[in-house]
KEKE-3310 file (N, C-alpha, C; in steps of 0.2 Angstrom, whole numbers, plus 5000, padded with zeros to 4 digits):
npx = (5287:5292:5305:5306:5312:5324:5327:5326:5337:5347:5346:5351:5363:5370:5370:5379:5390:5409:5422:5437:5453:5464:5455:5439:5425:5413:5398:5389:5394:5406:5407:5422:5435:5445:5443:5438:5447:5452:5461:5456:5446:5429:5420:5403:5394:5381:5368:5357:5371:5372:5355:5341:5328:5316:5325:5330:5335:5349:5353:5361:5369:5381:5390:5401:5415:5424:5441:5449:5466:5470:5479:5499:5504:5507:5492:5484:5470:5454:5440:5424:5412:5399:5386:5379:5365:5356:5346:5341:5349:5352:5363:5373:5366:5372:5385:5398:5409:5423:5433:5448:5455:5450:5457:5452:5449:5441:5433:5419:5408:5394:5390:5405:5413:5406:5408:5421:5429:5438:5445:5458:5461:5470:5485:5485:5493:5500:5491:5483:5470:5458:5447:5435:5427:5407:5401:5386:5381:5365:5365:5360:5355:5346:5333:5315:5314:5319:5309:5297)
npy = (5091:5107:5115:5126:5138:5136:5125:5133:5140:5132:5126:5141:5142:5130:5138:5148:5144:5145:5138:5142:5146:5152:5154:5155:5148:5142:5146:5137:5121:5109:5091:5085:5084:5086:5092:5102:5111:5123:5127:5123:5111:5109:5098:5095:5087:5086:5100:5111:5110:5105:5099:5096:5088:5093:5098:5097:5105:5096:5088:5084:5090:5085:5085:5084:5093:5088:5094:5096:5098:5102:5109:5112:5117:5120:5123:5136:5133:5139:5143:5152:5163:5169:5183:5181:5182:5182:5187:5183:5179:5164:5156:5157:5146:5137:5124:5125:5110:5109:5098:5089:5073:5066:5076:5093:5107:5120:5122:5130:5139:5141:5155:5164:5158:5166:5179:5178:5178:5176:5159:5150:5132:5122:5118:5111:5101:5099:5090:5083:5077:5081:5078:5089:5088:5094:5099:5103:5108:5107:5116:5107:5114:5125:5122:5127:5139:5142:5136:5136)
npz = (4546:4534:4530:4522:4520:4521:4514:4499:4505:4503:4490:4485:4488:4479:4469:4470:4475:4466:4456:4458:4449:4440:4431:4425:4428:4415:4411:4406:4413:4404:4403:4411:4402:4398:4384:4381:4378:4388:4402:4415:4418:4426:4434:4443:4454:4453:4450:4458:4468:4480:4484:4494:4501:4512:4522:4537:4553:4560:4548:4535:4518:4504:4490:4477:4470:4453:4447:4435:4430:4416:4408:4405:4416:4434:4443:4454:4463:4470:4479:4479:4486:4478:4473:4484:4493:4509:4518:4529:4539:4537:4536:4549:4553:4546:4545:4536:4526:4519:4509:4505:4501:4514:4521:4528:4522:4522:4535:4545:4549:4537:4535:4538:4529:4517:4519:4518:4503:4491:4494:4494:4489:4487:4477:4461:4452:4435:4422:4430:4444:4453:4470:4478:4492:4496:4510:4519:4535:4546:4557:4574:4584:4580:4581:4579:4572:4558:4554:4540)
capx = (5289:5296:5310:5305:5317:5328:5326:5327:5345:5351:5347:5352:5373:5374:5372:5382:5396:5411:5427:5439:5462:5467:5448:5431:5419:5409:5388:5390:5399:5406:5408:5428:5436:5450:5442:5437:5455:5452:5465:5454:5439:5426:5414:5400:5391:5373:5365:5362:5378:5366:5349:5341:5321:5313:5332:5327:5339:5355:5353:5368:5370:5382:5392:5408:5417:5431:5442:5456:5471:5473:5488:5504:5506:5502:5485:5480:5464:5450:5435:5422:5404:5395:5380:5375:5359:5357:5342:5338:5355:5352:5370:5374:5363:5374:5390:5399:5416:5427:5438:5452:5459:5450:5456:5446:5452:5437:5427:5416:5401:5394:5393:5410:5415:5403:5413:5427:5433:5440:5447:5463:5461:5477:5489:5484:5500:5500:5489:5480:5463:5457:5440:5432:5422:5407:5398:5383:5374:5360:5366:5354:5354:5343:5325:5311:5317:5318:5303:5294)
capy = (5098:5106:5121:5131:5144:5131:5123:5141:5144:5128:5125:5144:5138:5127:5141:5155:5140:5146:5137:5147:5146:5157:5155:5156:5144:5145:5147:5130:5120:5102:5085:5088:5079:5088:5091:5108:5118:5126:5126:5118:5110:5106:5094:5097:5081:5090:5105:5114:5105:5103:5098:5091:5090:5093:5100:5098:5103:5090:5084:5086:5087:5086:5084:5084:5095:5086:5098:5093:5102:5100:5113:5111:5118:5119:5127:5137:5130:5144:5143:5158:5161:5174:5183:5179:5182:5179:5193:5178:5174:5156:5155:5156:5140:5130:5122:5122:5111:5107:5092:5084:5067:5066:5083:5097:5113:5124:5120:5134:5144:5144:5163:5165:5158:5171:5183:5177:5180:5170:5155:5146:5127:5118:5119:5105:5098:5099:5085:5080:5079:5082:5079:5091:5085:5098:5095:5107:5101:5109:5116:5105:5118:5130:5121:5127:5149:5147:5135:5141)
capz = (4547:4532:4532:4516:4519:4521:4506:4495:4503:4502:4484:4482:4488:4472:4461:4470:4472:4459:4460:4453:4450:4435:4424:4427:4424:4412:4412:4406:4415:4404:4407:4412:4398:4394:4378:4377:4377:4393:4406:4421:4419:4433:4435:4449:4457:4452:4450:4462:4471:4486:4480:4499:4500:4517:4526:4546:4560:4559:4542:4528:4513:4501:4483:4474:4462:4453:4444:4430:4425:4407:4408:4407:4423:4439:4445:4461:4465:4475:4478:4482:4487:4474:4472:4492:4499:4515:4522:4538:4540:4538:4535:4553:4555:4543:4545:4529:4527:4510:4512:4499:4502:4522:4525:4529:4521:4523:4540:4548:4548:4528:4536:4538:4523:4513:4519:4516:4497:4487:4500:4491:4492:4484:4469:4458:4446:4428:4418:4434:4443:4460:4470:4483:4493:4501:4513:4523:4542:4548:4565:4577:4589:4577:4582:4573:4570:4552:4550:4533)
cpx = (5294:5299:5310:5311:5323:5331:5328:5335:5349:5351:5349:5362:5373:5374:5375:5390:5402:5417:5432:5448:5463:5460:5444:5428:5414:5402:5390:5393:5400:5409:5417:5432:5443:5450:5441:5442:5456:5458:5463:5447:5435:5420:5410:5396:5384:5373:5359:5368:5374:5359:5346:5334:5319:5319:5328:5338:5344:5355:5359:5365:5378:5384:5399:5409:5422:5434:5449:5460:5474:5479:5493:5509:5502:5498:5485:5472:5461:5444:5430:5414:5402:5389:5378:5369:5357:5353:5341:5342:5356:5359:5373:5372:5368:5381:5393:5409:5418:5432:5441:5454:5456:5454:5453:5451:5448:5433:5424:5410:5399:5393:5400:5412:5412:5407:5420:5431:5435:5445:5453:5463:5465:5478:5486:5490:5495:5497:5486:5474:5462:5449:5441:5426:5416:5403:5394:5379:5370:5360:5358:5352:5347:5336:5321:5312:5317:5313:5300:5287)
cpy = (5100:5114:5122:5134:5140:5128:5127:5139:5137:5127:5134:5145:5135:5132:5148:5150:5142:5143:5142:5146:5154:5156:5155:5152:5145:5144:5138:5126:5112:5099:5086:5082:5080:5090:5098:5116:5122:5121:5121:5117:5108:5103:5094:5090:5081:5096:5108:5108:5105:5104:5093:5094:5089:5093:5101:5098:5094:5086:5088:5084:5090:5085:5087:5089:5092:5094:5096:5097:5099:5105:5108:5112:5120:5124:5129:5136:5134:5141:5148:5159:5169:5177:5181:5183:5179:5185:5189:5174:5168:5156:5154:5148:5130:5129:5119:5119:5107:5103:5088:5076:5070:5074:5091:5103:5119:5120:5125:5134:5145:5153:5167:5165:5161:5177:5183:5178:5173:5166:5149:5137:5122:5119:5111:5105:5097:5092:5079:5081:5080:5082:5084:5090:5091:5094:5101:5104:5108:5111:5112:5109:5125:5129:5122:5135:5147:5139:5140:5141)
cpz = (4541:4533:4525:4514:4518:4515:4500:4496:4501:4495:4482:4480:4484:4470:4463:4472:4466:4463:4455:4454:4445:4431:4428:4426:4421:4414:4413:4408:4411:4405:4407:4411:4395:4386:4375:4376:4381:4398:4412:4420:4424:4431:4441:4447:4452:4451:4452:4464:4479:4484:4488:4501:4511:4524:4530:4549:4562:4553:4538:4523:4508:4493:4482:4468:4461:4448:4441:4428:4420:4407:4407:4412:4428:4440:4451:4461:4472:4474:4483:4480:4483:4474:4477:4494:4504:4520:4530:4540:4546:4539:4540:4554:4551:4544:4538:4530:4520:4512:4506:4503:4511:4524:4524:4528:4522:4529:4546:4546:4540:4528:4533:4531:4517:4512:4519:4510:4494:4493:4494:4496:4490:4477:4465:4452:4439:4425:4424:4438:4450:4462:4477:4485:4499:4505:4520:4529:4543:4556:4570:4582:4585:4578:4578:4570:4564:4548:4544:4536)
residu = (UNK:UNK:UNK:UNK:UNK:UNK:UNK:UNK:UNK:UNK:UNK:UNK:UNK:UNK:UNK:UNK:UNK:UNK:UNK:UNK:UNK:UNK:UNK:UNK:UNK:UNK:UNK:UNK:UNK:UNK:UNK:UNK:UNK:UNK:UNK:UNK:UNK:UNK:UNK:UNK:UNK:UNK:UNK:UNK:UNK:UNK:UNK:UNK:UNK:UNK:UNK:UNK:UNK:UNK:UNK:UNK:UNK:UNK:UNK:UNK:UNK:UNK:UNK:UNK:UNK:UNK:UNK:UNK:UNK:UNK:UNK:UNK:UNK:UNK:UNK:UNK:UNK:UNK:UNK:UNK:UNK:UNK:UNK:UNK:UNK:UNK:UNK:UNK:UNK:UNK:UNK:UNK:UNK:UNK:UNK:UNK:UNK:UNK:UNK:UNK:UNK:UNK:UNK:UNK:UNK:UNK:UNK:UNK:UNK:UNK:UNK:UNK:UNK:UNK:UNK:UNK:UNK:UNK:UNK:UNK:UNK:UNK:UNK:UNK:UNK:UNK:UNK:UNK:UNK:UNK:UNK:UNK:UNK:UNK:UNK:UNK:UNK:UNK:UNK:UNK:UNK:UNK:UNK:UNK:UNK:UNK:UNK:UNK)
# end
């Protein structure tokens, strides 16, 4: 049994994913090296940042951003969901939660968190690094409704 639609949105959340402090990331995102003179670099697990083949009711997936502050000072650390489609508001169906060091800074509805805006997820200190870890389930109460 596979979940089509399912499939589309989930690999559509890597790429409307941005993390975002005081910059933008760019189109291209590089390996986060401190090298290219930018304030906060990110490194994403993969591309999409959820990449999950034949997503059934109770399955997760996830992946990590790390993001480095080559500044001098410290960083507020956001992250905000862009360019959303969501016509068969899968979104409702998915459980999305953002977690540092074991704790859960983002844990609701990947819905919720669409509409939510830019969501502030820690300061990161000057010349240091930090991982996010995400993580989406597959509400199992959703059956077979957005079989493809």
């Amino acid at each position: 049994m596979k979940f089509s639609k399912a499939l589309k949105f989930i690999s559509a959340i890597g790429l409307t994913l941005l993390v975002m402090g005081v910059f933008v990331v760019p189109a291209k995102v590089q390996a986060a090296s401190c090298s290219s003179g930018n304030d906060l670099e990110v490194d994403f697990s993969s591309s999409p940042i959820f990449d999950r083949a034949n997503f059934l009711p109770g399955d997760s997936a996830s992946g990590q951003i790390t993001v480095h502050n080559c500044s001098g000072e410290d960083k507020p650390i956001a992250m905000e969901a862009i360019y959303v489609s969501d016509q068969d508001n899968f979104a409702q169906a998915l459980d999305f939660v953002v977690s540092q060091d074991s704790t859960d800074l983002i844990n609701k509805k990947l819905s919720e968190f669409f509409n939510d805006g830019e969501t502030h997820l820690s300061d990161l200190a000057a010349g240091t690094e930090t991982v996010y870890n995400l993580e989406v389930t597959f509400s199992p109460a959703s059956g077979d409704h957005y079989k493809g």
